[in-house]
Every structure is written in C-alpha cells, then in structure tokens.
N, C-alpha and C positions, 0 to 999 in steps of 0.2 A: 590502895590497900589500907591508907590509915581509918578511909570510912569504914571499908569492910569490918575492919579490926575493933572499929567502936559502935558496929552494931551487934556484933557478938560479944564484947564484953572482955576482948579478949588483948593486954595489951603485951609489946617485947618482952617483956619482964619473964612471959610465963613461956617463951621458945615457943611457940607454933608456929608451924609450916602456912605459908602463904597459901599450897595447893590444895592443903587441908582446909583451912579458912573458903578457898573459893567454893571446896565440894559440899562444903556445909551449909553454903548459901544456895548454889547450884548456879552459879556466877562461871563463864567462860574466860579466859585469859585475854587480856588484850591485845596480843597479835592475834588472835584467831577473829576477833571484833573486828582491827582493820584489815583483816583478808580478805573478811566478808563484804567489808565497804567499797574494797580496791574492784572484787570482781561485780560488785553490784554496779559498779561507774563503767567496768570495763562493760558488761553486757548491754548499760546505755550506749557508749558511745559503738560500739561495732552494728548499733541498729540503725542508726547514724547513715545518709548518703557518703557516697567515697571520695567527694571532695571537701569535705568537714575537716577542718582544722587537726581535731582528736585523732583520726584516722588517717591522717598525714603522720603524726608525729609519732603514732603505734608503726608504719610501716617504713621510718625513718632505720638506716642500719647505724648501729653502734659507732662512734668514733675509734680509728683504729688506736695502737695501740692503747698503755697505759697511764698518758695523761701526763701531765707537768709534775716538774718533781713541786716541794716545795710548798708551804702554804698555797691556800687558791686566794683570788684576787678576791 
C-alpha cells in the first residue's frame, strides 16, 4: 500500500481509504491475488497422476481434534 500510496501522491496525512486508493489504480486486493495463486497450483496439481505427492496430501483427512494446547514446537 505504501507504493500505492506514493504513486498517487497520496500520503496518511490526508485519511484516504486503502479501497479507494486500490479502485483508483484498478489494483485487486491481496488476498483475492493469493486465491488466485492457491487455486491456480490447486488445478496444477489435481492434473497431476494419483500417486503424486500433492494429491496424497490433498486427500489426506484432517487431524482429529483441536490440536496441543500451548505455544507449537
């Protein structure tokens, strides 16, 4: 956002909206960017034969429940 912000000219000082700044550029948000990256690796690897690594670990079930209390190791 601080490039955004210093290619419009535009700095904190003067309160504008980030969403405003992106529409003005016509710039997407960055979790809509890494969605877009996630399902673009997802549709690689599902083209992938079924005993590839990827396609193990996608059909892998969840660990039950909620996990160690506690900082993680």
């Amino acid at each position: 956002m601080d490039m955004l912000r210093w290619m419009c000219g535009v700095t904190r000082k003067d309160r504008v909206r980030n969403s405003r700044i992106r529409g003005s550029l016509h710039v997407r948000d960055i979790a809509d960017k890494l969605q877009e990256c996630r399902l673009r690796w997802y549709g690689h690897v599902l083209q992938r034969p079924a005993d590839y690594v990827g396609n193990k670990c996608l059909a892998m079930p969840p660990p039950p429940g909620p996990g160690r209390r506690g900082r993680p190791k």
